[in-house]
C-alpha positions, -999 to 999 in steps of 0.1 A, spaced: -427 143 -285 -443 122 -311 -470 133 -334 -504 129 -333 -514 105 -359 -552 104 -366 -555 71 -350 -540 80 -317 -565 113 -322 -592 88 -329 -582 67 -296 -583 101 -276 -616 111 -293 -635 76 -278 -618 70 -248 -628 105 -239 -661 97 -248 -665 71 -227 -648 88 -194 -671 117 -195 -701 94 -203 -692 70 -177 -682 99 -151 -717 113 -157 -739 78 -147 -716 73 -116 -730 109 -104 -763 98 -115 -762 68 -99 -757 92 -65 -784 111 -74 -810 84 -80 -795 64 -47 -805 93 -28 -841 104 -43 -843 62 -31 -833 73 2 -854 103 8 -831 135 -1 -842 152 -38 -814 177 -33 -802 165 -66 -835 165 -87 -841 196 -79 -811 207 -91 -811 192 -121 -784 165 -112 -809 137 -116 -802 127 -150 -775 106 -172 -772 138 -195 -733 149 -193 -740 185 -192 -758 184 -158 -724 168 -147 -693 178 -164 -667 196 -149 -647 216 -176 -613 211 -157 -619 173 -147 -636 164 -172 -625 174 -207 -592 199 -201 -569 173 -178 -586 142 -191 -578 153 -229 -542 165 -221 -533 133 -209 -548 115 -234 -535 133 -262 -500 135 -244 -495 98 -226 -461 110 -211 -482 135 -197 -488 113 -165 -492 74 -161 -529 77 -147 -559 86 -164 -573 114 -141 -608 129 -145 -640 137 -122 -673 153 -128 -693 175 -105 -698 158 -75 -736 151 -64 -752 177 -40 -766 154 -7 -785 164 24 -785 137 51 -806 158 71 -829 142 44 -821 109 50 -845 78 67 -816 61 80 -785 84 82 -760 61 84 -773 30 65 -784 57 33 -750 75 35 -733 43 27 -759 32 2 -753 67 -16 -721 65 -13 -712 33 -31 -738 38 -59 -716 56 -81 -691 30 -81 -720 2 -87 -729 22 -117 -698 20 -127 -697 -19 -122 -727 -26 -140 -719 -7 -172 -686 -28 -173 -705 -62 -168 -729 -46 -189 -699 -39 -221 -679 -74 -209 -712 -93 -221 -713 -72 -251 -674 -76 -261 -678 -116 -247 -709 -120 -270 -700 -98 -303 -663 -101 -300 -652 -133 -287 -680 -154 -297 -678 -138 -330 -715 -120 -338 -690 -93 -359 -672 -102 -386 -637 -96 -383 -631 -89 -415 -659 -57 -409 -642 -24 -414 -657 -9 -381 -648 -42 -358 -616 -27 -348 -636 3 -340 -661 -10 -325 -646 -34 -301 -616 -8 -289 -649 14 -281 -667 -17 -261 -633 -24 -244 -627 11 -232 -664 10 -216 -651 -20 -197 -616 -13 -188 -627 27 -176 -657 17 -155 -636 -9 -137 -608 11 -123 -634 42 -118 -651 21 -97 -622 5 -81 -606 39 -77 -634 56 -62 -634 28 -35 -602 41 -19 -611 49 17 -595 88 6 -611 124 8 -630 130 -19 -633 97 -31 -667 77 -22 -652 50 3 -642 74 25 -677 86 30 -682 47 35 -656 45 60 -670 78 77 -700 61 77 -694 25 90 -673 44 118 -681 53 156 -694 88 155 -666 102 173 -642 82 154 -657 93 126 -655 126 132 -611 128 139 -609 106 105 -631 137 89 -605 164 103 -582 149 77 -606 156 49 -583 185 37 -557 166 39 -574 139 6 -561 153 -26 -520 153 -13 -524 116 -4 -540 105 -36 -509 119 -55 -489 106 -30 -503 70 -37 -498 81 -75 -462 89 -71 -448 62 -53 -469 36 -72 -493 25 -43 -525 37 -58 -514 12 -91 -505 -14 -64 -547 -11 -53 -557 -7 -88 -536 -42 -101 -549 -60 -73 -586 -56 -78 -579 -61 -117 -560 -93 -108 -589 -104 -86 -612 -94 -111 -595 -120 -140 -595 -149 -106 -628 -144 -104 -637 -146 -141 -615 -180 -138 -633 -194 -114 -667 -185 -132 -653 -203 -163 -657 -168 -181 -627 -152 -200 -606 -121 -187 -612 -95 -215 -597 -67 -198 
């Protein structure tokens, strides 16, 4: 095993930094969705808020996250999850429509701090706005880039149609009920597929597409791929 030089430490120390604060405004984002919607389940418990504490998980989101981090043969994914949000449809105004809404709000916060960091690294970075010569550029912009390259597969990952991940409450939603309700017996049944995508390279099949379509779609928008 290698040793830990203080620039991978430095690396693990950011790119940390950035999974648990972009972990916590994807469960915010659920939580503000669904005060929009009608249910304050989450206020009231405290969830409502972009504070990492209200959120953090201290196995998903600082144990497995820092192994791997500090130990890249550790496993080929970057793995980590925070709390999830507490939701009461009962609450909602439209079941369905607000379930899906909910749902894919975590994964939209995700997508706009990544716009939000690609106009930032296209603007300070790539147009220059930072001396290169600056000590803390290199710093600086690795920091930008994790922002962007993190929030984009969080959000593309948490897309998978896959128990507990938030398209399969989309799926469940967009469903006939009954349907619905056999695709939900195989809730327990989540966790064993996502490592079985991980294993035999299917879930990096989903996640290089969508990064791929993300750089065609920056192509066609005359914008540069960062990522």
């Amino acid at each position: 095993m290698d040793a830990l030089t203080p620039a991978h430490l430095l690396q693990a120390l950011l790119m940390l930094l950035v999974l648990v604060f972009s972990l916590s405004l994807h469960e915010f984002g659920h939580a503000w969705m669904a005060k929009k919607c009608g249910d304050p389940t989450a206020e009231m418990l405290g969830r409502l808020t972009i504070n990492p504490m209200a959120h953090a998980d201290l196995l998903g989101t600082i144990i497995l996250p820092s192994v791997m981090l500090l130990f890249p043969g550790f496993g080929r994914f970057l793995i980590g999850w925070a709390k999830p949000v507490p939701v009461s449809p009962a609450n909602f105004k439209h079941p369905r429509r607000d379930d899906i809404l909910v749902s894919l709000a975590g994964p939209a916060m995700n997508l706009v701090l990544f716009f939000i960091f690609y106009w930032v690294y296209f603007f300070v970075g790539y147009r220059g706005m930072m001396p290169t010569d600056s000590p803390y550029a290199p710093v600086f912009m690795g920091f930008v880039k994790y922002f962007m390259t993190i929030n984009f597969m969080l959000a593309v990952f948490n897309l998978l149609p896959i128990t507990p991940l938030d398209g399969s409450w989309i799926l469940k939603a967009l469903l006939p009920p009954r349907l619905s309700y056999k695709v939900s017996q195989l809730d327990r049944y989540g966790m064993l597929v996502v490592l079985f995508l991980m294993w035999t390279g299917l879930l990096s099949a989903w996640l290089t597409f969508f990064w791929t379509l993300q750089g065609g779609v920056m192509s066609l928008l005359g914008l540069p791929n960062l990522l």
